[in-house]
C-alpha positions as CSV (number, residue, x, y, z in Angstrom):
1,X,-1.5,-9.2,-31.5
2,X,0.1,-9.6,-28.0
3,X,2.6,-7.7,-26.2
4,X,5.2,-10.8,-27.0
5,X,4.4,-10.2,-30.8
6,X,5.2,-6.8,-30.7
7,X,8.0,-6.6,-28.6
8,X,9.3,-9.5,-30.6
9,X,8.3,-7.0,-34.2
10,X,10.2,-4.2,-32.1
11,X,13.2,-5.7,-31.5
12,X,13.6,-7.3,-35.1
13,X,12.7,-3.7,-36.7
14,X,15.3,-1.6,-34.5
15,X,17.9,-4.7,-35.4
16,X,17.0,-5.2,-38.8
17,X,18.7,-8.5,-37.8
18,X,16.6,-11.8,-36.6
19,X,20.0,-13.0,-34.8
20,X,20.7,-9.7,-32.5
21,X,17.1,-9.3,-32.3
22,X,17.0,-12.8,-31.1
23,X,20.2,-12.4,-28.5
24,X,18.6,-9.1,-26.5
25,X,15.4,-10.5,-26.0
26,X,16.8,-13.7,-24.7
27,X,15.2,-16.4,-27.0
28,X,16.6,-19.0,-29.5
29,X,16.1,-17.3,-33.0
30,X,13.8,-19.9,-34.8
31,X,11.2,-19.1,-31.4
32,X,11.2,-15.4,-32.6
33,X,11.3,-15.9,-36.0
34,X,7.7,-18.1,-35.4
35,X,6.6,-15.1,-33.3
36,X,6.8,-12.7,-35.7
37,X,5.3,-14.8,-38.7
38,X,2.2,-15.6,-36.2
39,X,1.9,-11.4,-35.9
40,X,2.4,-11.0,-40.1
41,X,-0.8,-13.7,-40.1
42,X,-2.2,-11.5,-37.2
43,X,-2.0,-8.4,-39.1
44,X,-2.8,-10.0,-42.8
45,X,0.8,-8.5,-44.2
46,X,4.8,-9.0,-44.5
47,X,6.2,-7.3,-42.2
48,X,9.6,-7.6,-43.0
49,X,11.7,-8.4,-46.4
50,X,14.3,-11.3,-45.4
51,X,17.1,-11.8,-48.1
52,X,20.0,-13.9,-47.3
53,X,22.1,-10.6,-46.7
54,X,19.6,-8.5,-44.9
55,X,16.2,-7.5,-43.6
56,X,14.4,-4.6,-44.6
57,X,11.0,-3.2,-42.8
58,X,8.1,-3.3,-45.8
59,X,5.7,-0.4,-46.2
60,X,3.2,-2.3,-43.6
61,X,6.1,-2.9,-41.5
62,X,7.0,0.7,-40.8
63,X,3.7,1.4,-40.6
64,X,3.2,-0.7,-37.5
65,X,6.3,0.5,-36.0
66,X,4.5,3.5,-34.0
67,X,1.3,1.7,-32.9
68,X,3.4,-1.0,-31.9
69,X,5.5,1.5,-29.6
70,X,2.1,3.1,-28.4
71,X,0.6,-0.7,-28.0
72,X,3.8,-1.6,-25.6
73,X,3.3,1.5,-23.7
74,X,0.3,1.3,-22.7
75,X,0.7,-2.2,-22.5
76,X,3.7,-1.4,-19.7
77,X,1.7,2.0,-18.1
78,X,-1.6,-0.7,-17.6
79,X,0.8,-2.9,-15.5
80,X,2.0,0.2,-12.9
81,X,-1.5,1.4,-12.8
82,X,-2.7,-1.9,-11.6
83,X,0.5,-2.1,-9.4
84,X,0.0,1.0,-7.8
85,X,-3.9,0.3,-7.2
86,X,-2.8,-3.5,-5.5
87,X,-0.5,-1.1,-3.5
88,X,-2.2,1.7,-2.7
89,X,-0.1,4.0,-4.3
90,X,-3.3,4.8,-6.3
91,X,-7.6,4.9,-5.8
92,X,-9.9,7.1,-4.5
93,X,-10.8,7.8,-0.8
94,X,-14.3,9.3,-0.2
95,X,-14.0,11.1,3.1
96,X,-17.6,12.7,4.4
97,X,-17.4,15.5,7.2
98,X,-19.6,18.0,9.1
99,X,-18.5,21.8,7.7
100,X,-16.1,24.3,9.4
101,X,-15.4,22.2,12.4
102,X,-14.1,19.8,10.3
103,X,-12.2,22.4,7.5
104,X,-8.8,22.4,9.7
105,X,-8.3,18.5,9.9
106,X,-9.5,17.6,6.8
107,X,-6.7,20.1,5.0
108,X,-4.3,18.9,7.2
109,X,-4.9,15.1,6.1
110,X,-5.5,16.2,2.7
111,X,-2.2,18.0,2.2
112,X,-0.4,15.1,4.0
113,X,-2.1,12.4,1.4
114,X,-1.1,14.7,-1.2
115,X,2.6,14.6,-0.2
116,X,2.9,11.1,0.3
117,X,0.4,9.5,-1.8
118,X,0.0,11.5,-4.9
119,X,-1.6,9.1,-6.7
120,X,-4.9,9.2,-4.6
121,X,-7.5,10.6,-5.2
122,X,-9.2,12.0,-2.1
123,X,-13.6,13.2,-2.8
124,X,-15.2,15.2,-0.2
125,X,-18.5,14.9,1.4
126,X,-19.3,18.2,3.4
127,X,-22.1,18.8,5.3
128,X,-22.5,15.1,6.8
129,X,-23.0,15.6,10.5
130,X,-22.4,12.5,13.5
131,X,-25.1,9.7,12.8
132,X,-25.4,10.9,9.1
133,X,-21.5,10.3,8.4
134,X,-21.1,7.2,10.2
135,X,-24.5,5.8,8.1
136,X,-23.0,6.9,5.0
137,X,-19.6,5.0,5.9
138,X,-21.2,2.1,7.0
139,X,-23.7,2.1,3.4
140,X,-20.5,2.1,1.6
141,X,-21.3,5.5,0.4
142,X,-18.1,7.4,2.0
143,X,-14.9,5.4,3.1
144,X,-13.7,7.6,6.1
145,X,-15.4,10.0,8.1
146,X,-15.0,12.9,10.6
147,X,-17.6,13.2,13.2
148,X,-18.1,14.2,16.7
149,X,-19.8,11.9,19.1
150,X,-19.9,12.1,22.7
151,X,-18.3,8.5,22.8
152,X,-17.1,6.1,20.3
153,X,-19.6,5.3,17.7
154,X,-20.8,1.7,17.3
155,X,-20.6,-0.5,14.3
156,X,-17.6,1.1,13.0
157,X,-13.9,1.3,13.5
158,X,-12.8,4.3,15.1
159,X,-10.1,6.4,17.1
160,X,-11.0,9.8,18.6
161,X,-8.1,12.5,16.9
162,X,-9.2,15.9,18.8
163,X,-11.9,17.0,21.1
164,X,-14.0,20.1,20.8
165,X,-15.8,22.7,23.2
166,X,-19.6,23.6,22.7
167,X,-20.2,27.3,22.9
168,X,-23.4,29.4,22.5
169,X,-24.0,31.9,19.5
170,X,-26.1,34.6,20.6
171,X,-27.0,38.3,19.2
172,X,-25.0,40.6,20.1
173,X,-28.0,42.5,21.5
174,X,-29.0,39.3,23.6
175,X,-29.0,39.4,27.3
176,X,-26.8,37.1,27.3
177,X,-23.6,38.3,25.6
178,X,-22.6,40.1,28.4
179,X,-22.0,37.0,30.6
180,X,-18.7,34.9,30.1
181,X,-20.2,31.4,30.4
182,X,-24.0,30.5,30.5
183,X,-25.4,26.8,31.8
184,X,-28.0,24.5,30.1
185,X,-30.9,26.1,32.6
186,X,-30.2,29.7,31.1
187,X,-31.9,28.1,27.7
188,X,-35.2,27.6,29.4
189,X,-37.4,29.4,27.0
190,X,-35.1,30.7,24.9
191,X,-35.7,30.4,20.9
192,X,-32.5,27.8,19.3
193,X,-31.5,27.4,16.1
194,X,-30.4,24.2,15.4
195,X,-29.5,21.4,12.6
196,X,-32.6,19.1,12.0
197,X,-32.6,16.2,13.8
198,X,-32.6,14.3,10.9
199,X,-28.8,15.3,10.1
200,X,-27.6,13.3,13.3
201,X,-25.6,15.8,14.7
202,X,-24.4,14.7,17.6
203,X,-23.9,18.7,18.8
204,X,-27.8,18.6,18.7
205,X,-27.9,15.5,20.5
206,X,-26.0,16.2,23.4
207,X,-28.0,19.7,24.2
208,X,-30.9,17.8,23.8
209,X,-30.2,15.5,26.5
210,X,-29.0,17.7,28.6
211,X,-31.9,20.0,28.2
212,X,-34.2,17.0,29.3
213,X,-32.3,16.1,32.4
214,X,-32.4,19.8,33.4
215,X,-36.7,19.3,33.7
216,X,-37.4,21.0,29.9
217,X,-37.1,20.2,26.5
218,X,-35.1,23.0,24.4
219,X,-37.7,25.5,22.0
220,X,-36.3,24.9,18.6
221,X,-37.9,27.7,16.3
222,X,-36.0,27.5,13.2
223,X,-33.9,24.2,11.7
224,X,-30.9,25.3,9.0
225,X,-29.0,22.5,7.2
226,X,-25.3,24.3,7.8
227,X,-23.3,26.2,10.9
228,X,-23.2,29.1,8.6
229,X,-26.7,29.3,8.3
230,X,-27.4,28.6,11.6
231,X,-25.0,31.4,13.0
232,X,-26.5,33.9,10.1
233,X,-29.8,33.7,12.1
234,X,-28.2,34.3,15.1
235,X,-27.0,37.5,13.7
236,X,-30.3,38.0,12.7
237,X,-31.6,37.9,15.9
238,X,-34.0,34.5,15.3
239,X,-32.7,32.6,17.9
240,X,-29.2,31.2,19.8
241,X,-27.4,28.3,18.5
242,X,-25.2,25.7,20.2
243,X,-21.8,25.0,18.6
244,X,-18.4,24.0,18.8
245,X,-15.4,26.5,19.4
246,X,-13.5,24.8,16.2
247,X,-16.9,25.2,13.9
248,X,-17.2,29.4,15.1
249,X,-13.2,30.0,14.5
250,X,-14.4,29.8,10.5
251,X,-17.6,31.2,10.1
252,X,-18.4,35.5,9.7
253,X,-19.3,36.7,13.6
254,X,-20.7,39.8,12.8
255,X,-23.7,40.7,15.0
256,X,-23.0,37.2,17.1
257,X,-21.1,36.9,20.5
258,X,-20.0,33.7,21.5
259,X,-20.5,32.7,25.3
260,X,-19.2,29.3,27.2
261,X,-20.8,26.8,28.0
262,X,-20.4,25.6,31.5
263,X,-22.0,22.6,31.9
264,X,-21.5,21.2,28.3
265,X,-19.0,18.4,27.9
266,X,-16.4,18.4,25.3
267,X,-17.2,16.5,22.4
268,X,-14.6,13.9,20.8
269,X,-13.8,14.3,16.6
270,X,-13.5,11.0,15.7
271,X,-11.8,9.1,12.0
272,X,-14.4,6.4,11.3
273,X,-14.0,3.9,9.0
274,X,-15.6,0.3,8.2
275,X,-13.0,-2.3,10.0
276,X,-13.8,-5.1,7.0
277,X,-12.5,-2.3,4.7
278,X,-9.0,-3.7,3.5
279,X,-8.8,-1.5,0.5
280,X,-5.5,-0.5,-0.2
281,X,-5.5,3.0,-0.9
282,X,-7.9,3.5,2.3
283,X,-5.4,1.9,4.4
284,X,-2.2,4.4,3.3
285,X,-4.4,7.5,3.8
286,X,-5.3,5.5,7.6
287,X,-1.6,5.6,8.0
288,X,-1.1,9.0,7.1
289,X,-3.9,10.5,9.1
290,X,-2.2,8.2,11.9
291,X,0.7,10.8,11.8
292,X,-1.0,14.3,10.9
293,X,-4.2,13.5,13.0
294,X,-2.7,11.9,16.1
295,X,-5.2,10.3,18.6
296,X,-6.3,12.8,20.8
């Protein structure tokens, strides 16, 4: 049974007249009168009584009549799924990010897809910090990423859309919240809570460098694998943590004062993709996040 067979059984069954029949689907009568004998051989049965003065659906032929609707449905929905994949209209987007810092522009995008592709999936990868997100775009295991790195990553295609701030989390009973803006030296000796190195956050990168060309290296006491964590033993008074000004907008501030940093630069967010990635729906969400996450 093919979709010309049924359409062909279709026709003939709402006509109950080869001829008509015949006339709307555009073909020469003895064509569709083959094509429905080669379905009745198909199916093993008559589907249709033919006397000179009229046709008349058999028991197996009305039988058919709904499969055979469902059959060219589906037959006609597996051609605009395909379409709208080839298109773009349709597929899924895997898009990895690092955690709050990352919440505003990735709801942004997401409504925006939403909007004008709503036929795309969109999967989020949270906690996927700088080096981590960009290895998991370049494994093929996330198709877009948001990430900060103090320039342009390599490997990957890229365009920075914002730049963030890094700002110190302290206890409020710290020293240092009274003061409006600390530098890297004031860290000397201090306790930090950080992300483990292993996560690639490029936050954690910068203060490390930075701590190095100061003349000391920075006295990690406790890793967490999240901000909230991190600022949650702030709070707790187990050390100060280096952030960014977009991550500590989202994230419970009780018991933690947030101080600038003066001698910090500002970090770039950057969308990351793989540049040999020419898959459709990747490219509309590209175009979308071209308008609601404009370079910056």
């Amino acid at each position: 049974m093919d979709l010309a067979q049924v359409r062909a059984f279709l026709a003939v069954a709402e006509d109950l007249h080869f001829g008509r029949a015949a006339e709307r689907l555009h073909l020469a009568q003895p064509h569709l009168s083959r094509t429905v004998r080669a379905l009745e051989r198909d199916v093993g049965a008559p589907l249709f009584r033919r006397t000179t003065r009229r046709v008349e659906l058999t028991a197996a032929g009305a039988a058919l009549v709904e499969p055979a609707q469902q059959f060219l449905l589906a037959g006609e929905e597996a051609r605009l799924a395909v379409r709208a994949a080839h298109e773009g209209r349709s597929g899924r987007v895997r898009i990895a990010f690092a955690g709050p810092s990352a919440h505003v522009g990735v709801g942004q995008l997401a409504r925006a897809v939403r909007e004008d592709h709503p036929l795309i999936d969109l999967d989020f990868l949270p906690g996927r910090y700088g080096a981590a997100a960009v290895a998991e775009v370049v494994g093929h295991d996330a198709d877009l990423a948001l990430a900060r790195f103090p320039e342009p990553p390599s490997g990957v295609a890229s365009r920075s859309v914002t730049r963030d701030r890094c700002v110190l989390a302290v206890p409020t009973s710290h020293d240092l919240a009274d003061v409006q803006a600390v530098c890297i030296a004031d860290l000397r000796d201090e306790p930090v809570v950080a992300l483990p190195e292993s996560s690639g956050s490029a936050v954690r990168g910068v203060l490390v460098a930075r701590c190095h060309a100061a003349g000391f290296a920075p006295r990690f006491v406790q890793t967490a694998p999240d901000s909230w964590t991190c600022v949650a033993l702030v709070a707790a008074g187990v050390g100060l943590h280096i952030t960014t000004a977009s991550a500590v907008e989202h994230l419970p501030l009780d018991g933690v004062h947030i101080v600038e940093v003066a001698d910090l630069p500002a970090i770039s967010v950057y969308l990351v993709w793989r540049e040999d990635d020419e898959a459709p729906a990747l490219r509309r969400v590209l175009e979308t996040a071209g308008r609601v996450l404009p370079p910056g």
